[in-house]
Residue, then its C-alpha position, 0 to 999 in steps of 0.5 A: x163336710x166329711x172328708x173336707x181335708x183331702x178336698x185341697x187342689x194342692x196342700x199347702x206344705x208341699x208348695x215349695x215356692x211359689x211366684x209370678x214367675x215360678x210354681x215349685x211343688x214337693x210331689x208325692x209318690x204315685x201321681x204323675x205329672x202329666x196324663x195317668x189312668x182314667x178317673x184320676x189326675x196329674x199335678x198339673x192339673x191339680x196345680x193349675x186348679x190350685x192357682x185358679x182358686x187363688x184367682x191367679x192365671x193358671x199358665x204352666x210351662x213344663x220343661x222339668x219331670x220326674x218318675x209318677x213313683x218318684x217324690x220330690x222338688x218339681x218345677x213349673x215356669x209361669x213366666x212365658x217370656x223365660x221359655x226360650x232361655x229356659x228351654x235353651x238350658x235345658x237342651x244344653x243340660x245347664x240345669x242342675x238337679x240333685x236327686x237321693x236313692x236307696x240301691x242295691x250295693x255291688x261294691x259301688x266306687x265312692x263316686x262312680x260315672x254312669x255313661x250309657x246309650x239307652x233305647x227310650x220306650x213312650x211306654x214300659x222300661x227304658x232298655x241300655x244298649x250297646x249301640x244307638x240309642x240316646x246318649x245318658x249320663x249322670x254322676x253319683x256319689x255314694x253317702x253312706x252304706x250298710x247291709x248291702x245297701x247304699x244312700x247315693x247322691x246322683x246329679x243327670x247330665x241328661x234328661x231320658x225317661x226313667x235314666x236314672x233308674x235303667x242305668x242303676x240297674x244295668x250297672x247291678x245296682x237298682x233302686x229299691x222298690x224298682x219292679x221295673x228294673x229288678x230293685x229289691x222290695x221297699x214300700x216305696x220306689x226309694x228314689x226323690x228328687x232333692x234339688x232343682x237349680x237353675x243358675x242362669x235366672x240364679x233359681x235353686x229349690x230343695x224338698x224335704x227327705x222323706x223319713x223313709x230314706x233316713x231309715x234305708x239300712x234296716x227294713x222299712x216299718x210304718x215310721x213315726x205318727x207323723x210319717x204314717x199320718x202324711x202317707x195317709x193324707x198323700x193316699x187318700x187325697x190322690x184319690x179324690x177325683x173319683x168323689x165326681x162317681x160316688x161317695x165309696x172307694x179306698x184311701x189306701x191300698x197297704x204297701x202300694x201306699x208306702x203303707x204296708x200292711x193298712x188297707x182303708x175303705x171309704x164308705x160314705x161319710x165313714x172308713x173301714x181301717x183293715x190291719x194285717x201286719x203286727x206293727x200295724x195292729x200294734x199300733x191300730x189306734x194312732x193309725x184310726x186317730x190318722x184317718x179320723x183326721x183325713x175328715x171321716x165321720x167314724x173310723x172302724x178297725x178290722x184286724x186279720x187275724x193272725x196266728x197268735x189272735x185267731x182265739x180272740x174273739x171276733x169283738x175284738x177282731x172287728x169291733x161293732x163300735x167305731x173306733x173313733x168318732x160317730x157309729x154308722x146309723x143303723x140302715x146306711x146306703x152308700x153310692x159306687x159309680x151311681x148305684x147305692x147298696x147297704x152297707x154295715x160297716x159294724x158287722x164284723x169283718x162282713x161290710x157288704x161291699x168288697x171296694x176292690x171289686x169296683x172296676x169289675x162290677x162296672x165292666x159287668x154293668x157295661x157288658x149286661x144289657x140284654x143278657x143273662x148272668x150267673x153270680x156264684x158266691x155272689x155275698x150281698x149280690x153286688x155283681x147282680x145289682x150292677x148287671x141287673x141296673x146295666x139291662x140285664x134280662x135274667x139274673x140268678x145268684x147262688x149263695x149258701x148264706x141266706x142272710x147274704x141273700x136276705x142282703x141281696x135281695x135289700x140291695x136289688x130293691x134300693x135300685x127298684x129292682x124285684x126278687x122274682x122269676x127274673x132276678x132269682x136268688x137261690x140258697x145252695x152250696x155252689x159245687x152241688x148247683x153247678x152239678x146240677x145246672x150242668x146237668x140241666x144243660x143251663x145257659x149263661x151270657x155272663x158268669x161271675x166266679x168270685x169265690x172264698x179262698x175257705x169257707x165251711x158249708x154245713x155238717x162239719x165240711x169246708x170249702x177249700x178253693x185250691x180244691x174246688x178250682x178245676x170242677x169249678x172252672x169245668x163247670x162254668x165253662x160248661x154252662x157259658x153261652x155261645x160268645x158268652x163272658x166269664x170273670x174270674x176272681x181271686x183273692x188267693x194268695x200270690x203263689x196260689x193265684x200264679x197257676x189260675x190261668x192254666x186252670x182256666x185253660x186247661x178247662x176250656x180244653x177240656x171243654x173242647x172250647x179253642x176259640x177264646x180270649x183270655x185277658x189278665x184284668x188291671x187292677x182299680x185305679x184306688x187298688x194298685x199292685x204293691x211295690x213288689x208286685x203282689x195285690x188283694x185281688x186277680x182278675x181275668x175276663x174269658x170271652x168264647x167265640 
């Protein structure tokens, strides 16, 4: 079965211990151990997954926590008659615990006290305040320093969300890869819990460093094979849950995923490796070998290109071939969220399916019945696939390729769906067709707006989007419906994606449209933002009336 080794309910190597009595597990960044997003899970529900397949009662007490972003020793009792003592040391602050973390060095004492009230939001950052608040206190003994960096040891005396995090930052010294609270960029939040003891039961459990916190003095880089090949394993089975939906997601999303500079795409049984940083592309066949091992049937590579390779030629950008393992057959359909579109993972760097667009070819789906929607640069026409199998009345897709279209018109027909006066596929260059449908007076429900950042559009002329943005936006804002529905994507980079909203806006004033909303759109649940913020892609959803 492809991709049988991220299937596990919870790895063997990062069980700690394990006894009638206790569960200790070694928790990887990025999953939290209650609740979450939509569509994913939590270590407890994974751990009691894992006990229930050991034909093992799955009770868990939870009395310990860390950080979603925080990795390390995490413990669950299993002994309900231990609770009350248990709970008791807990409330009395009797439970020892240990925690490393890379901060920002403003001349920090060799061992220094953190004693602070803090305002404790449910959600969004823990603030320290003058007065009121929970009492916080914790110890810390700097271990090493180097190039305005520091390795601290810090042991809480109390337990308040996100403590250790809000009273490092307040005291000018936070966590590297803390966006939260202003630390410095890292690939990870650089904080793990080491130890948990519980003295009264004589309980005392460790978790391995990371390899990322034996490198802290210098800027971060992949780290060795086995580095790289355990935050592939640690991306890719996170995401497993979303399997019960389809069979196409991504693994791995670069920095998000302590793996800056790697973004791998599931596509059925196989994967698309995109490499974008000179270390990653040095290094492009090890990291294949690495996802080859995750369980996928063929491994491609993709490589941006940078300077120094735009000469190459495509061959060897984005090999046809598979790097390792099986070459996808020739017509080969995968399925998102229960509806299947083709892909070509050998073509070049032209797959057919952007998987960072998932989330928002089903908001489009769920907001298409009974409507008319317009797909400009509308590629293999996924957005129109997933409005036309949502109850769309009409669709009409423009695109200037027409073997895009020709694609298009493939994937409408693997959901039983016909080219025709409803679903209309027309090859043109966008600008020149928004001029005429304004024109026309034409009218949508729902407008898609996913553009290319550069593109060439015949006769020595190119599409460039910085430019294209304000007749755009005005065109589209022109063709929306009464109570109609944008989405606008982009794929710009993050300087030229801050001044997006104010287009927007300043379209709709334009317009004389004054009664909108206009919503900044979260990014998949396989897409997270990088530790710094930054992401592939934004989107917003614009709805008038």
């Amino acid at each position: 079965m492809a991709f049988e080794p991220i299937s596990v309910s919870w790895p063997r190597e990062r069980i700690v211990a394990i006894s009638d009595q206790y569960v200790v597990v070694d928790k990887p960044i990025g999953r939290p151990v209650h609740g979450g997003r939509p569509g994913m899970d939590d270590v407890v529900t994974r751990v009691r997954r894992c006990l229930a397949e050991r034909k093992e009662p799955d009770y868990l007490a939870v009395h310990h926590r860390i950080d979603s972003d925080a990795s390390g020793v995490l413990f669950f009792l299993r002994d309900a008659s231990k609770n009350p003592l248990l709970a008791a040391e807990m409330k009395e602050h009797r439970v020892g615990r240990r925690y490393l973390a890379v901060v920002r060095d403003p001349g920090l004492a060799d061992r220094f006290d953190l004693h602070h009230q803090l305002e404790v939001a449910p959600t969004g950052p823990t603030r320290v305040v003058v007065a009121g608040g929970l009492r916080a206190r914790a110890r810390g003994r700097v271990l090493a320093r180097g190039q305005g960096r520091a390795l601290v040891e810090l042991r809480p005396q109390t337990g308040r969300r996100h403590q250790l995090r809000a009273q490092l930052s307040y005291s000018g010294a936070p966590i590297f890869g803390d966006r939260w609270y202003g630390g410095d960029p890292a690939p990870r939040l650089m904080l793990h819990s080491a130890q948990f003891e519980i003295a009264a039961f004589g309980w005392k459990f460790e978790a391995a460093v990371p390899e990322s916190f034996e490198s802290w003095r210098s800027d971060w880089d992949l780290g060795s094979f086995e580095e790289v090949s355990r935050a592939l394993f640690d991306a890719a089975w996170r995401r497993e849950p979303l399997g019960k939906d389809g069979d196409t997601w991504r693994l791995v999303n670069g920095a998000a995923d302590e793996l800056p500079g790697i973004v791998v795409d599931r596509y059925g049984e196989y994967c698309v490796v995109e490499l974008s940083t000179p270390a990653s592309i040095e290094r492009s066949g090890e990291i294949a070998r690495a996802v080859h091992a995750l369980g996928a049937k063929g491994v491609y590579l993709k490589c941006r290109a940078r300077h120094d390779l735009r000469r190459k030629p495509q061959q060897q950008l984005a090999p046809a071939k598979a790097e390792v393992g099986d070459d996808v057959p020739e017509s080969y359909s995968v399925t998102e969220l229960g509806i299947s579109y083709w892909v070509s993972p050998g073509d070049g760097h032209n797959v057919g399916l952007y998987v960072d667009q998932r989330d928002n070819r089903q908001r489009i789906r769920k907001a298409a019945k009974g409507r008319t929607l317009l797909n400009l640069f509308c590629y293999t026409g996924a957005f129109t696939v997933a409005a036309a199998v949502g109850g769309a009345r009409r669709t009409v897709s423009v695109d200037l390729s027409a073997r895009a279209l020709r694609r298009a018109e493939a994937n409408l027909a693997l959901s039983g769906i016909t080219v025709g006066d409803i679903h209309v596929l027309i090859r043109a260059e966008v600008l020149r067709w928004l001029a005429r449908a304004t024109k026309a007076k034409e009218r949508f429900d729902l407008i898609v707006l996913d553009p290319p950042s550069f593109a060439t559009v015949g006769r020595g002329q190119v599409f460039r989007l910085k430019e294209a943005w304000d007749p755009m936006l005005r065109a589209v804002v022109a063709l929306l419906a009464e109570n109609g529905e944008l989405l606008v994507v982009s794929h710009e980079r993050a300087p030229e994606r801050d001044g997006l909203r104010r287009r927007i806006h300043r379209a709709l004033r334009d317009a004389g449209r004054t009664r909108y909303s206009l919503h900044d759109m979260a990014n998949g649940v396989d897409c997270p933002s990088g530790i710094d913020g930054s992401s592939e892609s934004t989107s917003h959803w614009l709805t008038l009336g």
